[in-house]
C-alpha positions as CSV (number, residue, x, y, z in Angstrom):
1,X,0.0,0.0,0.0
2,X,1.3,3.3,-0.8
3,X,0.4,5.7,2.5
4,X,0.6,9.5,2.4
5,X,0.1,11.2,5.7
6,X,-1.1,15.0,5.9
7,X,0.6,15.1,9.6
8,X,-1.6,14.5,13.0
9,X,-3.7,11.5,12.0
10,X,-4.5,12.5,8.3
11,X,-3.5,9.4,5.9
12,X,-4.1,8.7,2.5
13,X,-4.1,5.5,1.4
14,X,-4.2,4.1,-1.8
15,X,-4.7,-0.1,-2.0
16,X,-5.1,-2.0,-4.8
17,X,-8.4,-1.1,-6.5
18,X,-9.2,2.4,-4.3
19,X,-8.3,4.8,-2.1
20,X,-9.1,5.7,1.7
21,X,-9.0,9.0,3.3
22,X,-8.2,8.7,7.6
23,X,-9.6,11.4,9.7
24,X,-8.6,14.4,7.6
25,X,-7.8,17.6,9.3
26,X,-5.5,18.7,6.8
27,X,-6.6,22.5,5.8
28,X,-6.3,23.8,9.5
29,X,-3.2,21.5,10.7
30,X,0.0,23.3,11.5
31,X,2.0,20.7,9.7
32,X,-0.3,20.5,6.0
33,X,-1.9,24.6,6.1
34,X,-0.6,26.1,3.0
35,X,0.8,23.2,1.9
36,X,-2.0,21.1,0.8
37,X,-5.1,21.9,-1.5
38,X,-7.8,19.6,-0.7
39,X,-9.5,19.7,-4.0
40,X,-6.7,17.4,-5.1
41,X,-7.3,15.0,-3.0
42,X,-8.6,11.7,-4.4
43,X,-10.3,9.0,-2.5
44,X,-13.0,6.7,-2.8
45,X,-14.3,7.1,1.2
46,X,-13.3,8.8,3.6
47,X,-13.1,7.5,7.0
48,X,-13.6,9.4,10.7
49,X,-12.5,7.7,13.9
50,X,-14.5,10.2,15.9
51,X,-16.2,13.6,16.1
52,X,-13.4,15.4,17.4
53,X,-12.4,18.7,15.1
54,X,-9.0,17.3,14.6
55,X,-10.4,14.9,13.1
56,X,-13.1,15.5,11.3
57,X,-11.2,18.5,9.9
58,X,-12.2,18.7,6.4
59,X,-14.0,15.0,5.6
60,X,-17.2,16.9,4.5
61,X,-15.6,19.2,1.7
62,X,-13.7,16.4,0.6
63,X,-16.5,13.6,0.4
64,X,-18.4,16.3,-1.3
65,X,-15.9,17.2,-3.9
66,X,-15.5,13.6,-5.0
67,X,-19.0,11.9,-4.4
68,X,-17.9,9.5,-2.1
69,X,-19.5,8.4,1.8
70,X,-17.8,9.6,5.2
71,X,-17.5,5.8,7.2
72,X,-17.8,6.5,10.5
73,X,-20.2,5.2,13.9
74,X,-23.7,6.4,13.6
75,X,-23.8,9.8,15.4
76,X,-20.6,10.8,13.3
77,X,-22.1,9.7,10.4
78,X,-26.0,11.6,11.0
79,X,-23.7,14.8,12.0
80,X,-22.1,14.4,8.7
81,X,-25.9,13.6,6.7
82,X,-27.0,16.4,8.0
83,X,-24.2,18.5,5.7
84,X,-25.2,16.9,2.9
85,X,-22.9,14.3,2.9
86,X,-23.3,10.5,1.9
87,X,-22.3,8.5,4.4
88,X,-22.1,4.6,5.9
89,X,-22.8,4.5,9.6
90,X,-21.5,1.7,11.7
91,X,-21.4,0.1,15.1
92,X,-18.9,-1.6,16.9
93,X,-18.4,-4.9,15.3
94,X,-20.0,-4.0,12.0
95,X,-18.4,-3.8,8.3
96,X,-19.1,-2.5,4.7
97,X,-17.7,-4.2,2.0
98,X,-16.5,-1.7,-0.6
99,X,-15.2,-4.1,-3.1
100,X,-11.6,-3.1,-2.6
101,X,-11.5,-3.1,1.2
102,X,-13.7,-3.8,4.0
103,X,-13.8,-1.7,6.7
104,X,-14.8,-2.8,10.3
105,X,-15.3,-0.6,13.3
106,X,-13.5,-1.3,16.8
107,X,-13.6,0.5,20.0
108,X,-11.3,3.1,21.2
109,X,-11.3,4.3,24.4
110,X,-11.0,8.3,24.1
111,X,-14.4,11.1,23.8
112,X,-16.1,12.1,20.7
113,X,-17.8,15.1,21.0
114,X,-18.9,16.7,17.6
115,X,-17.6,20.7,17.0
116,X,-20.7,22.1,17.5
117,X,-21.5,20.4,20.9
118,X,-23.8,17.9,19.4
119,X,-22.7,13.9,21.0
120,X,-20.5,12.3,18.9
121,X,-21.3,8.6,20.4
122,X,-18.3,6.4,20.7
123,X,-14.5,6.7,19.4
124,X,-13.5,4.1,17.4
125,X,-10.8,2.4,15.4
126,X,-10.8,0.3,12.5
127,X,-9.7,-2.6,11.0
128,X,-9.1,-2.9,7.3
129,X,-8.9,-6.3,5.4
130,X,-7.6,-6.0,1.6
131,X,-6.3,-7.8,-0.7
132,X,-3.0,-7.7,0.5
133,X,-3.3,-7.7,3.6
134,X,-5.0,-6.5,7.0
135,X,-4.2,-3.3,9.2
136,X,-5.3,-1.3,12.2
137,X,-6.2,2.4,12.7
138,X,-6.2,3.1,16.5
139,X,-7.9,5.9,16.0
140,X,-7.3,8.2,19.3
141,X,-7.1,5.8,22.2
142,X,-5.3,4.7,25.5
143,X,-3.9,1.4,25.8
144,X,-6.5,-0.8,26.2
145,X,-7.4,-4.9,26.7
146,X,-9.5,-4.4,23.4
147,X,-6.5,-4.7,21.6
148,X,-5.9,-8.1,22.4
149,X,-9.3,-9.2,20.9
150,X,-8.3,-7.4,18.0
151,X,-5.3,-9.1,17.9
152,X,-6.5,-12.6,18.4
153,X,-9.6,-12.3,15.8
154,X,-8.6,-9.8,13.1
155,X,-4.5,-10.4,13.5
156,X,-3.6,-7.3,11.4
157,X,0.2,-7.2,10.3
158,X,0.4,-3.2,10.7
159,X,-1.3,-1.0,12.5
160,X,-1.5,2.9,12.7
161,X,-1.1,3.7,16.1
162,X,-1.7,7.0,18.1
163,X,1.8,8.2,20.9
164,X,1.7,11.7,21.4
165,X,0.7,11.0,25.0
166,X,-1.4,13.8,26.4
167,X,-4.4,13.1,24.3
168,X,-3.9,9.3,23.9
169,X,-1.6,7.2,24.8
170,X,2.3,7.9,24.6
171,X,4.9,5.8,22.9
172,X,5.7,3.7,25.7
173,X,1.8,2.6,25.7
174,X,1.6,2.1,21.5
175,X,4.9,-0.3,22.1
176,X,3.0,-2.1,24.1
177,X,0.1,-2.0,21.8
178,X,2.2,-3.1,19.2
179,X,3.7,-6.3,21.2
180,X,0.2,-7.3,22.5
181,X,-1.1,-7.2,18.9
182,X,1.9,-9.1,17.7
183,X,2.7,-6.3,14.8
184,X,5.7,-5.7,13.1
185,X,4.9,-2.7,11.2
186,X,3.7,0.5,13.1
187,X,2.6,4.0,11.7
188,X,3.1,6.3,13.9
189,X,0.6,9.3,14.6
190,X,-1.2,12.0,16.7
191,X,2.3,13.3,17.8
192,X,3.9,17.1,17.0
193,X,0.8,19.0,15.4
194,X,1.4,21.2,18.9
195,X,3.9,21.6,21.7
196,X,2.0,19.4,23.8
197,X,2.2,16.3,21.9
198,X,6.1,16.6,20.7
199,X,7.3,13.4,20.1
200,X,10.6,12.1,21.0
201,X,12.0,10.2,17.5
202,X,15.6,9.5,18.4
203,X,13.6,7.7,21.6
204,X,10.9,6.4,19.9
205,X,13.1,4.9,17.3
206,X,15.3,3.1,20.3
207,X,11.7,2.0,21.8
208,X,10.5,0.4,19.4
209,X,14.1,-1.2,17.5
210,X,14.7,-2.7,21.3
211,X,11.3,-4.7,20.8
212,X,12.1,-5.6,17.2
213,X,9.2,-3.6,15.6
214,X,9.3,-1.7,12.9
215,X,8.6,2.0,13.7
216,X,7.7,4.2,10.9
217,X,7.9,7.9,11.2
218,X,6.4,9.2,8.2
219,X,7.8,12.3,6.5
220,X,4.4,15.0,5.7
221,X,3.2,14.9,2.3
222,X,5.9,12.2,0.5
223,X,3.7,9.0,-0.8
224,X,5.7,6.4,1.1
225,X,5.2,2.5,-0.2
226,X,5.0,0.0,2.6
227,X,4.5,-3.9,1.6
């Protein structure tokens, strides 16, 4: 899969057959602002962990631009109807089937209020089983037992973890994520959009080499191929 990230825990990802869009707050991000138009961004659905503004950032402009649904839990999704957007709701434990992916939803264990105050129901993560393979979006989240479940039923082989502490849980927390789930590849995210959540690379690198796991670090706005 080729992966671009747009900083925080904006991804593109492009699979064989389509394209997904992760929680993209891109326009308003310190690290993408001026840097990235949206209206070039293709995707065939774009998905939103949780109702947070850093998150769902700019999924309605870009859903609307290309035609395609916002994937997300139910109240996410009717905030998003409401817009004028098309959209697939879920509940944990549920899945579409969109011909070149499905997409599963999986707790997270975070809050979800929507921007304008309205309840955003329940964080969430996904899983993501394609033809080459199967991976993990955390979404925001702590460490959590649910991630042993998710190991032992969906065994994904990377996973997109959150470890800007703070906010979610830190690096120390998504190695031990990553060991539970038995991954070997980790994306890292949700870490130096602000002051708060600087991450510590030359440590996190050391971290993560000392449990034999892959850490990657992506560099904003360079289509990086993993697999």
């Amino acid at each position: 899969m080729d992966i671009t990230y747009f900083g925080h825990s904006a991804f593109l990802v492009k699979l064989d057959g389509g394209t997904l869009l992760f929680d993209p707050f891109i326009s308003e991000n310190p690290v993408s602002k001026g840097q990235v138009n949206i209206a070039d961004i293709k995707a065939d659905a774009v998905l939103v962990s949780h109702g947070h503004w850093d998150h769902t950032g700019d999924a309605a402009a870009i859903a609307k631009q290309n035609d395609i649904p916002v994937i997300a839990n139910v109240e996410v999704a009717e905030w998003f109807g409401k817009q004028g957007v098309k959209t697939i709701d879920l509940n944990f434990g549920g899945k579409k089937d969109l011909g070149f992916a499905t997409v599963r939803l999986v707790p997270a264990v975070h809050s979800s209020g929507l921007p304008d105050g309205s309840y955003g129901g329940n964080p969430a993560g996904f899983i993501v089983t394609h033809k080459h393979g199967i991976f993990y979006f955390s979404g925001d989240t702590s460490l959590t037992a649910e991630m042993q479940m998710i190991a032992a039923r969906y065994k994904p082989d990377v996973a997109f973890l959150c470890m800007g502490d703070v906010y979610t849980m830190d690096v120390e927390d998504a190695c031990h994520a990553a060991e539970m789930m038995h991954i070997k590849h980790v994306i890292g995210m949700h870490y130096d959009t602000w002051p708060p959540i600087a991450l510590d690379k030359e440590k996190a690198h050391d971290l993560f080499r000392q449990a034999e796991i892959r850490l990657h670090l992506l560099s904003p706005h360079i289509p990086t191929r993993l697999g």
